[in-house]
C-alpha positions as CSV (number, residue, x, y, z in Angstrom):
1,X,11.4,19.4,-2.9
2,X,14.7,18.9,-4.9
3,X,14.4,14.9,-3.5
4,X,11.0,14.2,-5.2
5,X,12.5,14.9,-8.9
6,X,15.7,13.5,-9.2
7,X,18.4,14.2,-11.9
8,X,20.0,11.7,-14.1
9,X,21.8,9.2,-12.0
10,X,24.2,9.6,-10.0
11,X,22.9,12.7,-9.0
12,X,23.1,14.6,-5.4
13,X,20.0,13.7,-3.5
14,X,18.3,16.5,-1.3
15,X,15.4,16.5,0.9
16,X,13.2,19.5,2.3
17,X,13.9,20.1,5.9
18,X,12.5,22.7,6.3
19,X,9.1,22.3,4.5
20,X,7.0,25.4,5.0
21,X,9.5,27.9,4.1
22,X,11.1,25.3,2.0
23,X,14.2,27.1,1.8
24,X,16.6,24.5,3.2
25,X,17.8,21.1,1.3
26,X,20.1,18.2,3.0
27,X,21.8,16.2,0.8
28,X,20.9,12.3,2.2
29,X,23.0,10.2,-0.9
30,X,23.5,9.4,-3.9
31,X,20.6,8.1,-7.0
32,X,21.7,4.9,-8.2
33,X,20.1,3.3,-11.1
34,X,16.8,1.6,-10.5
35,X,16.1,-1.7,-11.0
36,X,14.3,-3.3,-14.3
37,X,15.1,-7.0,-13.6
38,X,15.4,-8.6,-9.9
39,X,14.6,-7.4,-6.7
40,X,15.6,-4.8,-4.2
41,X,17.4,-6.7,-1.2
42,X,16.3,-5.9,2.5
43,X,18.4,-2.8,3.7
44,X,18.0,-0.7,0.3
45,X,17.0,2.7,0.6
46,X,14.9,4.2,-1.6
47,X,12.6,7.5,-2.4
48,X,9.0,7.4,-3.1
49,X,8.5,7.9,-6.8
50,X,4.9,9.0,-5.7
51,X,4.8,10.1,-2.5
52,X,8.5,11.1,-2.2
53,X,9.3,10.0,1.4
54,X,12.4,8.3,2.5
55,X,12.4,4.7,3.5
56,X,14.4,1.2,3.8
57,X,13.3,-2.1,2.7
58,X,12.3,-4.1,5.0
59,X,11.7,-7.6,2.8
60,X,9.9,-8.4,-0.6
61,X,6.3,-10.1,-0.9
62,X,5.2,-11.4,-4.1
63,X,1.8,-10.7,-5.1
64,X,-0.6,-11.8,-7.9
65,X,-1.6,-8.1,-9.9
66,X,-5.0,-8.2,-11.4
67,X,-4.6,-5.6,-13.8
68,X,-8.2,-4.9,-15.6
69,X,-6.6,-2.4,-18.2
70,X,-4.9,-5.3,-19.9
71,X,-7.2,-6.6,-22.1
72,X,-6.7,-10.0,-22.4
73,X,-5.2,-11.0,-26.3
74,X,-8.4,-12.3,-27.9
75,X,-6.6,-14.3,-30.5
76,X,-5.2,-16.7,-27.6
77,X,-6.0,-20.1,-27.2
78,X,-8.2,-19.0,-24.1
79,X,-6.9,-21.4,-20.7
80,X,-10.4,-21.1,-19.2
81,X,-13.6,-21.2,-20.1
82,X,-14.2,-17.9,-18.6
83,X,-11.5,-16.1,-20.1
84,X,-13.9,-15.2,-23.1
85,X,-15.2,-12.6,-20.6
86,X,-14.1,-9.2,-20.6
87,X,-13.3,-8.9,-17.1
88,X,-11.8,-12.0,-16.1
89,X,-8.4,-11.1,-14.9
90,X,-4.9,-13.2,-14.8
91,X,-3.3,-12.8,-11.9
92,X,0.6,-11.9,-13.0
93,X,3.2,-12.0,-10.1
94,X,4.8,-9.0,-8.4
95,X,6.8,-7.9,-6.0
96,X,6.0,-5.7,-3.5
97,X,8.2,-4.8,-0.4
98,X,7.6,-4.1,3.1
99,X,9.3,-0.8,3.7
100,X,10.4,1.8,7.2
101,X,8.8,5.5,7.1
102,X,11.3,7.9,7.7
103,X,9.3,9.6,10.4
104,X,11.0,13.2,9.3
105,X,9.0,13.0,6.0
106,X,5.3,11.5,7.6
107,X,4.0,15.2,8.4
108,X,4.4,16.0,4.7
109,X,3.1,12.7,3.2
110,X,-0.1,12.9,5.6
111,X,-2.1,15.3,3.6
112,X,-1.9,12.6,0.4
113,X,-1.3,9.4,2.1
114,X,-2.7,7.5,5.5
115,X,-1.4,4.4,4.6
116,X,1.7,5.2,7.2
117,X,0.4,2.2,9.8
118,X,0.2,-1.0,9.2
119,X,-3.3,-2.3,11.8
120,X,-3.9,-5.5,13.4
121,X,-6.2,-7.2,16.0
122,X,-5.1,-7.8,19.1
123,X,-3.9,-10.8,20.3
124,X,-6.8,-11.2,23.2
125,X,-10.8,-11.3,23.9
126,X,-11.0,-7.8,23.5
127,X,-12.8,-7.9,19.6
128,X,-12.6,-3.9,19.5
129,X,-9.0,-3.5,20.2
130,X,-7.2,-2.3,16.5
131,X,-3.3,-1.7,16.9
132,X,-0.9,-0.1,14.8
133,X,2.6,0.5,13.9
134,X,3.4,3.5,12.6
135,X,5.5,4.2,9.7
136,X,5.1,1.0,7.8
137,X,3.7,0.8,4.3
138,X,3.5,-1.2,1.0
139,X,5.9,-0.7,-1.6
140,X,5.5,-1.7,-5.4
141,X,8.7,-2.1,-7.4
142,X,8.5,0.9,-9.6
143,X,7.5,3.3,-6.9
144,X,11.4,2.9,-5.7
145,X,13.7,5.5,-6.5
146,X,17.0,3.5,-5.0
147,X,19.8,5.6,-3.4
148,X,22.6,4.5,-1.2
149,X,24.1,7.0,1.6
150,X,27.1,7.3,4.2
151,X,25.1,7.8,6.9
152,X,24.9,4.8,9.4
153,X,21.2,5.2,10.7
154,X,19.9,7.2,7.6
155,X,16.0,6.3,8.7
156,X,14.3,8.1,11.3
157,X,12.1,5.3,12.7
158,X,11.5,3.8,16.1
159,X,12.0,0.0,14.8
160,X,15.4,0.9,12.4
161,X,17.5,-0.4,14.9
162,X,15.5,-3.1,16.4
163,X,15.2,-4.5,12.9
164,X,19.0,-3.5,11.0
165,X,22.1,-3.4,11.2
166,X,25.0,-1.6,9.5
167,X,27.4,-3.8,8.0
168,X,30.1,-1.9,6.1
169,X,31.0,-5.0,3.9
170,X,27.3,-5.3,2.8
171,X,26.0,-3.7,-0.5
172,X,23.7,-2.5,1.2
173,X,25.3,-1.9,4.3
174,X,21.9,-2.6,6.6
175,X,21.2,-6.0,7.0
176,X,18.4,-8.0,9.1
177,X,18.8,-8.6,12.3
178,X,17.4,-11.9,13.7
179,X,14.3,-9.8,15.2
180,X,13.0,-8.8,11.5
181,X,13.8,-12.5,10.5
182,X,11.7,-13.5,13.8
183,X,8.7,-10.7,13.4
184,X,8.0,-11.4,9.7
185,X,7.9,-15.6,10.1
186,X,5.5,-14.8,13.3
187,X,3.2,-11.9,11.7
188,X,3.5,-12.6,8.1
189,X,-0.5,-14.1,8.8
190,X,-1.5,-9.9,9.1
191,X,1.3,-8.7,7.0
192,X,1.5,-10.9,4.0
193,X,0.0,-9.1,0.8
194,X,-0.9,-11.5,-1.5
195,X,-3.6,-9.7,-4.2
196,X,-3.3,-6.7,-5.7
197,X,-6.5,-5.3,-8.1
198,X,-6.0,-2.4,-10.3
199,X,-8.5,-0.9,-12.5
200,X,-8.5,2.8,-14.3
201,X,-11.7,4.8,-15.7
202,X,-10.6,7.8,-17.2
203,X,-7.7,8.7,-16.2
204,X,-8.2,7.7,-12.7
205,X,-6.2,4.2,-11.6
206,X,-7.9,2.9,-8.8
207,X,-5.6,0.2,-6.9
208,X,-6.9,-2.0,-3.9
209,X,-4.8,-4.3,-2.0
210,X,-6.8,-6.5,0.8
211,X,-5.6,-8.2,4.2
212,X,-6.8,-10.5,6.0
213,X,-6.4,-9.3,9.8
214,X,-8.4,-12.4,11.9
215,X,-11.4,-13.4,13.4
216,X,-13.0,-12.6,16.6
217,X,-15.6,-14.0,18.5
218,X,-18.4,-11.9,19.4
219,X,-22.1,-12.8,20.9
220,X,-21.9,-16.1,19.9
221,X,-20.5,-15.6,16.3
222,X,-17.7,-15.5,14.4
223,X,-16.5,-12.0,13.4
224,X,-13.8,-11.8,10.3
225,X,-11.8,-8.5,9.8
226,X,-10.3,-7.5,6.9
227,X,-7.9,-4.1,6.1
228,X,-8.0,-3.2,2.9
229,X,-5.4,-0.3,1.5
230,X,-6.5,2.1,-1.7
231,X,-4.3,4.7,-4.1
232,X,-6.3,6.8,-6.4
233,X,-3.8,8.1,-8.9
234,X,-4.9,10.7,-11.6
235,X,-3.1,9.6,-15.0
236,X,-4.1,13.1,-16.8
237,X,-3.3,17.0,-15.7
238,X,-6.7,17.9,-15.4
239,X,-7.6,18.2,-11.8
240,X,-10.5,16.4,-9.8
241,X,-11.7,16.1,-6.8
242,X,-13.0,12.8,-5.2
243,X,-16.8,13.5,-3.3
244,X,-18.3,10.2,-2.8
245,X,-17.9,6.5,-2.5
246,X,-20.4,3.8,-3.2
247,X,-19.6,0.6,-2.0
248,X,-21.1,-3.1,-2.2
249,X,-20.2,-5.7,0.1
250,X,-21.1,-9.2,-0.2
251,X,-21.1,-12.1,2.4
252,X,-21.1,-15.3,1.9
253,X,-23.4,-16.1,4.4
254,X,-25.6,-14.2,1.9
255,X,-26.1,-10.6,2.8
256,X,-25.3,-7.7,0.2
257,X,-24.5,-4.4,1.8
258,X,-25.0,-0.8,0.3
259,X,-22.6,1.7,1.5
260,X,-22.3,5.1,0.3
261,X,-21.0,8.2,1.7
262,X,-19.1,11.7,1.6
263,X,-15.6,11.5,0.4
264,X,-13.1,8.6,2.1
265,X,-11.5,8.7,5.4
266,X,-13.3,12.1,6.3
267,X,-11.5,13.3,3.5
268,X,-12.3,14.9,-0.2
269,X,-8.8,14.6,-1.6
270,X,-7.9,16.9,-4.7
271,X,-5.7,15.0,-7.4
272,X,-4.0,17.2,-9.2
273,X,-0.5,17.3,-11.3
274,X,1.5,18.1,-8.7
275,X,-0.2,15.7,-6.4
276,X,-1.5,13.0,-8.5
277,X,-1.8,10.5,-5.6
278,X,-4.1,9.5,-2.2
279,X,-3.7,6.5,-0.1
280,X,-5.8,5.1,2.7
281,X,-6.6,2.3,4.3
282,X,-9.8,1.4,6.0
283,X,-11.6,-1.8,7.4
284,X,-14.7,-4.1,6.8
285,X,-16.0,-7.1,8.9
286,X,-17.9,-9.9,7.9
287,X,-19.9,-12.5,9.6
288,X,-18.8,-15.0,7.1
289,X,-14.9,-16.3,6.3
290,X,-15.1,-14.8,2.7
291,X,-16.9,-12.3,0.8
292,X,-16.1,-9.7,-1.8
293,X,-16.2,-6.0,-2.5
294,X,-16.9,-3.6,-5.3
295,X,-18.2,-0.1,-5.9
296,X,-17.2,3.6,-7.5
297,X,-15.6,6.7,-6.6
298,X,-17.7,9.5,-7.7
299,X,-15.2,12.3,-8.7
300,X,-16.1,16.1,-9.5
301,X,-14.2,18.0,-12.8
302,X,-13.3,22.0,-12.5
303,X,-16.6,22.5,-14.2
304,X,-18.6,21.0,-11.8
305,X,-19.7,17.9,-13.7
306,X,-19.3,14.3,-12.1
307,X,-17.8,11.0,-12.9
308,X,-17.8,7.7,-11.6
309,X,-14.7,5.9,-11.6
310,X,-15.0,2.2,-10.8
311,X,-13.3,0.4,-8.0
312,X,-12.0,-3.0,-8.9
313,X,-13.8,-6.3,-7.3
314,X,-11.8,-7.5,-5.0
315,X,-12.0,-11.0,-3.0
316,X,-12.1,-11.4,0.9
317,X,-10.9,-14.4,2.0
318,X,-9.8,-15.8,5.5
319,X,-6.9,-17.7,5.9
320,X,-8.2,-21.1,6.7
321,X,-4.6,-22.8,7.9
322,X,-4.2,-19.6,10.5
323,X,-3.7,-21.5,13.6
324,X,-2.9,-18.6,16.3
325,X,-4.2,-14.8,16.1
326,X,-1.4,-12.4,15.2
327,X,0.7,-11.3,18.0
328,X,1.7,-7.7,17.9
329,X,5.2,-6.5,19.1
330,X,5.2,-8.6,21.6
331,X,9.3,-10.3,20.9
């Protein structure tokens, strides 16, 4: 729809209500310039650049982006030893923000993004139980399109209210309510995103982000769980088609795992122009506190000929000052 290619700011902002027929547009604001310096303050609401759903910022988290397509200058004094190496990767700060769904615009983002629930293990002896909260996702700073609106509850979501207010003095006119002050300082153990790996092979960005979610104790051992949310975006206008993945996980008790398997999620997403992007998130256990993971996405051209597209290594790590398992939405 009109809302997923905006004009020249200030321009009328429209989404699809409609979507099958398509036919009819709501104006929901106004563009407003987006941001090059700074960051987006709690209560901004935004489009996805990507995706093109409407959301609200919930709060910023900085992350370290290990970004293996910038080659390292050469010519630099080196700061490690192992910096000589082609793949060792600087970590640069930035900031990524914890955003509301509108829940009007998750039945069109599902066909190219399951990312719309944040998981997390309960807060009991039950190791199987996962929970999740709908409608919650991970934001990088240039994904946001910023608009502003009139409308006082312009986000269809079930924890908008719990977690915002409108304040007309306020640029933006939502601001947090103790409760999202009080969630994020209890949860931030399953929330926080602190590493972000990004890696492209022709064409094809790969980006990983990890979370630690807890341990559990299960038969007599200790069980770590990890999350771990993915984007394939598809840089060119040729169209592929992802078929396989391949995956390695290592323990550090010592155990290297071979995974490999038909497509991701039960899914074999097409990336094409007009949808460049997937997103999904998925989950690994360990019987160890850290570990790492690494492997390829076998992708399939119009011609029928394969590729392999690498996924970037990505650490696993436990948080060792965690005190108390995450407690859900529990207030």
């Amino acid at each position: 729809g009109a809302a997923s290619a905006p004009a020249i700011p200030p321009s009328c902002l429209s989404a699809p209500r409609n979507r099958p027929e398509g036919k009819v547009l709501e104006t929901v604001g106004v563009f407003e310039a987006p941001k090059q310096h700074g960051k987006y303050e709690t209560g901004q609401l935004f489009l996805h650049s990507v995706f093109g759903y409407r959301g609200i910022v919930l709060f910023p988290w900085q992350a370290r982006l290990y970004d293996r397509d910038v080659a390292s200058p050469v010519t630099e004094k080196s700061e490690n030893a192992a910096g000589h190496g082609s793949k060792e990767v600087k970590g640069k700060t930035h900031t990524y923000y914890q955003v509301l769904i509108d829940a009007r615009d998750c039945p069109h983002i599902s066909q190219r993004s399951q990312t719309e629930a944040v998981t997390f293990l309960a807060n009991h002896d039950d190791s199987r139980a996962l929970y999740a909260i709908p409608g919650l996702d991970y934001v990088s700073h240039e994904d946001i399109l910023p608009y502003s609106s009139t409308d006082q509850v312009p986000i269809q979501h079930e924890l908008f209210e719990r977690f915002l207010m409108y304040d007309q003095a306020k640029v933006p006119p939502f601001v947090a309510r103790d409760t999202l002050c009080a969630w994020q300082e209890k949860n931030h153990p399953w929330l926080e995103l602190s590493d972000v790996h990004r890696e492209t092979t022709e064409n094809i960005r790969v980006t990983v982000i990890p979370f630690y979610m807890g341990m559990r104790e299960a038969q007599n051992s200790h069980v770590y769980w990890w999350r771990y949310c993915i984007r394939l975006e598809n840089l060119d206008s040729e169209v592929v088609q992802l078929r396989e993945r391949h995956w390695r996980i290592f323990s550090l008790s010592g155990t290297l795992e071979t995974v490999r398997g038909r497509g991701v999620v039960g899914r074999e997403p097409v990336l094409s122009k007009e949808q460049p992007a997937f997103q999904y998130s998925s989950h690994v256990s360990l019987q160890a506190s850290s570990g790492h993971m690494w492997g390829t996405f076998r992708f399939e051209r119009p011609d029928g000929s394969h590729f392999d597209v690498r996924i970037p290594p990505f650490s696993l790590e436990s948080n060792k000052d965690e005190k108390t398992p995450p407690s859900g939405l529990h207030w």
